[in-house]
N, C-alpha and C positions, 0 to 999 in steps of 0.2 A: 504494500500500500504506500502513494506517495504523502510526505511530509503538508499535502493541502488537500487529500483526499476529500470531497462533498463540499469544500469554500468554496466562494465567490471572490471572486478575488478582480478590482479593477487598476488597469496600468494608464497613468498618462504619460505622453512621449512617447507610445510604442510603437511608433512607425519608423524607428530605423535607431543604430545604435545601441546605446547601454538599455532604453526603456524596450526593445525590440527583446533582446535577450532578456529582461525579465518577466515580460509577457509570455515568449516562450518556455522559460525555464518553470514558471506557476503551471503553467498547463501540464507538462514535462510529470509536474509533481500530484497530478490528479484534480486541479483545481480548475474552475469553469469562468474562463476569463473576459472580462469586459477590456478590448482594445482598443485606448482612444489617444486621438492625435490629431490636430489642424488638418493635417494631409489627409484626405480620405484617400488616395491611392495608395500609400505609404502604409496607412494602416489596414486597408482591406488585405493587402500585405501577405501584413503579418497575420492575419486571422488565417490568411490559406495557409499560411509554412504551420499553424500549429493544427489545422485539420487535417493535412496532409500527414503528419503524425498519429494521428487518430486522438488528437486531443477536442475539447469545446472551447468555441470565443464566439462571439459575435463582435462587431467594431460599432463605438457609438462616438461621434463626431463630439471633438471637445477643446474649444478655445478656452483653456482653463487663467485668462486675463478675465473673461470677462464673467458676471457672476449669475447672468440668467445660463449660459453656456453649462457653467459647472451645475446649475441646478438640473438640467435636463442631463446631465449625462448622468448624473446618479440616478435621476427616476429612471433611463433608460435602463439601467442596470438592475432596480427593484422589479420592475416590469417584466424586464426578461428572468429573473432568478427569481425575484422573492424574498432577496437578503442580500446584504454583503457584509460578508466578513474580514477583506483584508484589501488593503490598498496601496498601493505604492505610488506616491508623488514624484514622478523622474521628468516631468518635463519643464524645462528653463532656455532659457535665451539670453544670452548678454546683448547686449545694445551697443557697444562701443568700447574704444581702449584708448589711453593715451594716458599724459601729466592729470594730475586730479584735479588741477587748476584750470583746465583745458575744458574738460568735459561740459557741453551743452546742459542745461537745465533739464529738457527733455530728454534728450538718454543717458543721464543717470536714473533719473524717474520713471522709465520704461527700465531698462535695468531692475530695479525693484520691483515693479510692475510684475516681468516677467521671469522672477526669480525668488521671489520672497511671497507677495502678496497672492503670487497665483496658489504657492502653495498653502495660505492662510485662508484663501477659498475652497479650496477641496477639500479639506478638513473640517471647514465650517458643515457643509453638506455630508462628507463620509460622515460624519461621528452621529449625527441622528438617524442615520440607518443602519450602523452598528449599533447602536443603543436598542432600536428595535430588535435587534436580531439575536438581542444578549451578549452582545461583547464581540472584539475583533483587533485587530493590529494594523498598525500604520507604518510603513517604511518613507521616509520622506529622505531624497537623495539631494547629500551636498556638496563639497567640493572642499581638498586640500588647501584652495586659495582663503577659505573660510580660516586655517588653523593658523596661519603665519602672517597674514596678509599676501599680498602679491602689487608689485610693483608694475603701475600702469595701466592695473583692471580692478581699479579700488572698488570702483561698482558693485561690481561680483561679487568679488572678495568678501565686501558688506552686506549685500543680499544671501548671500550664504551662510555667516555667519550666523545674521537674523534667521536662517532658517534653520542653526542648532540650538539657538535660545527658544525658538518656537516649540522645537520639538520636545526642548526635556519643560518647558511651562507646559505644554498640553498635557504630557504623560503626568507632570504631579495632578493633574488637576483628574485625570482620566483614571490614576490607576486604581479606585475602591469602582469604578463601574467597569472590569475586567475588558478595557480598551488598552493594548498598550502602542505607545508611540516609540520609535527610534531612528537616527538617519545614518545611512553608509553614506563614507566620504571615500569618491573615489581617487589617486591618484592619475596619474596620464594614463588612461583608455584609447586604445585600438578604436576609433571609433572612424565613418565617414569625414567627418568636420576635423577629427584632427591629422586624420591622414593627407586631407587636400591640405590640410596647413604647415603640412612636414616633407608634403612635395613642393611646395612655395617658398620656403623656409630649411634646406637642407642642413644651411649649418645650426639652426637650431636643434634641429633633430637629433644629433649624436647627443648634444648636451640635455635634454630629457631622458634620452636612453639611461643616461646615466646618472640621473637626476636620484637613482633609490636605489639600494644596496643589492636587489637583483639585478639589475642592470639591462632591464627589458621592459618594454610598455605593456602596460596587462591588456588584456579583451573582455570585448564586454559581459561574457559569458562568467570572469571571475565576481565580477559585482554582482550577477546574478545570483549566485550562489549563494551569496552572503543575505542579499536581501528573504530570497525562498525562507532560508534557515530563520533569520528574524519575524518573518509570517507565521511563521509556524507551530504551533505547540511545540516542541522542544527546543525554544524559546518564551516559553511561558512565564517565567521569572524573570524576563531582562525588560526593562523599560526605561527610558529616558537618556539613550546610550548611545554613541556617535562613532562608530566603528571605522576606520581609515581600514581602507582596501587599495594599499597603496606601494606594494612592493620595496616596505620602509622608506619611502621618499620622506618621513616626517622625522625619523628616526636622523635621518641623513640631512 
């Protein structure tokens, strides 16, 4: 039996990427997935690679900026299931990069937008239909730029970080109604976006390689892993906890 056997389990961002691989891996693990993402092609997707396994998803359209959007993707998801028990927050956007002095008024505030406050909306809606359904877990995904800062993408860096203060305020506040919340930070991920950006950028690339004491950028399939596990009853006792999936790059 897999670790999400009869959950409901909803992914945003799972149209390509880390949220792609955690879509799939909840399915992987017996769990009936709601697959949502801006792109509907992107994420009709991924609903075939996890049918095509003999897994369930259906894909429910979900611009998680905006908050009638995140209302209807959860109903979609009660609709179709009945419940949800588990959810993972992986989809973000930065807006821009540069001196912090530099940054437009607007994208740093979309920056936030699309990184912090979207996922302050989907939790606003997952958590009353986990309440309904007697309790559930939340994985909300954030970022090594959160733990140190990062130099040039203050934005981020701050939207993320707000979204590991979010996550251990929700869990104190969640953990007597057996909800618990926690966020993976991932390190440099294999991912599409940062592959075009290390073919752009070659000599940057060796120096991320090296950036964490394996000496290798992870895939997205390692984040998943971690997240499944935090979904899961055999994570039952852990809440409010920021786990870095990052090849030691924090360590280093």
């Amino acid at each position: 039996m897999g670790m999400l056997e009869t959950k409901v389990a909803l992914v945003t961002g799972a149209g390509q990427g880390i949220g792609q691989a955690i879509a799939r891996a909840c399915a992987r693990e017996g769990a009936k997935v709601v697959v949502s993402d801006f792109n509907k092609e992107t994420g009709n997707a991924t609903v075939e690679m996890i049918r095509e396994t003999g897994g369930e998803a259906i894909f429910a359209f979900g611009d998680v900026s905006q908050e009638d959007s995140v209302r209807a993707l959860v109903r979609c998801a009660i609709d179709a299931y009945d419940r949800l028990d588990c959810a993972c927050n992986s989809a973000a956007l930065s807006r821009g990069s540069g001196p912090i002095q530099d940054y437009a008024r607007e994208v740093f505030d979309e920056t936030l937008e699309m990184c912090l406050t979207n996922t302050w909306l989907c939790m606003k809606y997952e958590i009353p239909a986990m309440l309904d359904s007697g309790g559930g877990a939340i994985v909300n995904i954030s970022s090594n730029a959160s733990l140190r800062g990062q130099p040039f993408n203050g934005a981020y860096a701050a939207a993320k970080g707000g979204v590991n203060s979010l996550t251990r305020s929700t869990a104190a506040e969640l953990g007597k109604s057996n909800i618990r919340v926690n966020a993976v930070s991932p390190g440099v991920i294999r991912t599409p976006t940062i592959e075009k950006y290390l073919e752009e950028q070659p000599k940057i690339a060796a120096g991320l390689v090296k950036s964490n004491v394996m000496n290798r950028l992870g895939e997205p399939d390692e984040i998943a892993e971690a997240v499944v596990f935090l979904l899961s009853d055999r994570a039952s006792y852990i809440t409010g906890q920021l786990l870095s999936v990052d090849g030691g790059n924090y360590i280093r």
